[in-house]
GULUMLUM-944045 format. One record per residue (C-alpha): residue in three letters; z, x, y. Coordinates in steps of 0.1 Angstrom, whole numbers. Example, Ala and Ser with C-alpha at 12.3 -4.5 7.8 and 13.67 -1.06 7.14 Angstrom:
> ALA, 78, 123, -45
> SER, 71, 137, -11
***
This chain:
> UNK, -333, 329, 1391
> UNK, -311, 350, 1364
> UNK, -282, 332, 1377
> UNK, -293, 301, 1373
> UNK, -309, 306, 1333
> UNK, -272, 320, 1329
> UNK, -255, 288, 1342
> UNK, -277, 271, 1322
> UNK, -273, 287, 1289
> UNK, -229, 286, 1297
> UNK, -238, 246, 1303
> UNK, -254, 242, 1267
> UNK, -228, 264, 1254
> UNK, -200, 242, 1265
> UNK, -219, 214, 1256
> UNK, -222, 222, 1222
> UNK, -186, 230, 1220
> UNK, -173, 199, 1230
> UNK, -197, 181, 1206
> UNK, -186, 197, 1181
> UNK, -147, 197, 1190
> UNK, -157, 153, 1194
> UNK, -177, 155, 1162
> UNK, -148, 173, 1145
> UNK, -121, 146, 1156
> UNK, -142, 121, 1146
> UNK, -144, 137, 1111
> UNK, -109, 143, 1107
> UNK, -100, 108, 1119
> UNK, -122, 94, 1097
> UNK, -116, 111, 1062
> UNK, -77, 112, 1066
> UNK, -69, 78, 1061
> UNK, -93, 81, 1029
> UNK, -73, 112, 1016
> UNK, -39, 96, 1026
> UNK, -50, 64, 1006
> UNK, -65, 83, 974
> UNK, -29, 104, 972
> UNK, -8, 77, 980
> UNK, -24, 59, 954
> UNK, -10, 77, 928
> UNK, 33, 71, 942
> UNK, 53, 45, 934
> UNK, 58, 18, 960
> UNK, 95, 32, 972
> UNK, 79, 66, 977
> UNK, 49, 53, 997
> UNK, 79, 32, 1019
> UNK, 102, 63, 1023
> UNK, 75, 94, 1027
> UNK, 45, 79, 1039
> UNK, 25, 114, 1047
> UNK, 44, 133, 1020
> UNK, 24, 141, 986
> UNK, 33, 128, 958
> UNK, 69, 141, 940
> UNK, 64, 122, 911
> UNK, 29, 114, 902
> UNK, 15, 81, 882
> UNK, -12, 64, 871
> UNK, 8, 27, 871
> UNK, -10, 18, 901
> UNK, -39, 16, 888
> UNK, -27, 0, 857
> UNK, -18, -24, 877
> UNK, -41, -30, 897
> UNK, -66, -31, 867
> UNK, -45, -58, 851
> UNK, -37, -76, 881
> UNK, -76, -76, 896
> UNK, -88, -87, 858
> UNK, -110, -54, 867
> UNK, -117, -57, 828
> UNK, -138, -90, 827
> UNK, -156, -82, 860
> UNK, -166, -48, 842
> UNK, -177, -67, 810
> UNK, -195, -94, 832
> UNK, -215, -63, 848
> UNK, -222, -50, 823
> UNK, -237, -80, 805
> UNK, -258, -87, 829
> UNK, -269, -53, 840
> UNK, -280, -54, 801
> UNK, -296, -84, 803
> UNK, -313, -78, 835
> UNK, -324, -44, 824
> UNK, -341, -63, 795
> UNK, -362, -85, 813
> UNK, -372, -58, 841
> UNK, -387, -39, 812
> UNK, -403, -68, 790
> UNK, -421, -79, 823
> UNK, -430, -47, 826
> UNK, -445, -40, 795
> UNK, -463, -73, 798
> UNK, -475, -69, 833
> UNK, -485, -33, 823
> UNK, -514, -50, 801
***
């Protein structure tokens, strides 16, 4: 009967060992690609073609620049904000009036 608890307990050790070493892989292979985009974002396209997986020699903030100027990320952030104001607004004057 000893025997067999002690297979048992070895069985939900190795179990929880290769969980772990699956739900580890899965972790890695999923953040990576998010790290290797966030610090790539800041190279210059000729780095990113030449050292892919390298970090950044010469950092910059022109991608972004960019990309903010490219993406007209300035009038979607305006337009948000206008009508998370005016939305706002009307959530809390129909509020106030259905509070009465």
């Amino acid at each position: 009967m000893s025997d067999f608890v002690l297979s048992e307990e070895r069985r939900n050790v190795l179990f929880k060992i290769v969980a772990y070493a699956v739900f580890i892989s899965f972790a890695i292979l999923t953040i990576f690609p998010l790290v290797w985009l966030f610090y790539s974002s800041f190279k210059p396209k000729l780095e990113i073609l030449r050292h892919g997986l390298a970090l950044p020699k010469n950092p910059t903030l022109q991608n972004y620049v960019r990309a903010w100027e490219l993406g007209h990320l300035g009038e979607y952030a305006i337009n948000s904000l206008i009508y998370t104001f005016f939305s706002t607004g009307g959530v809390i004057i129909l509020s106030m009036m259905t509070s009465f």
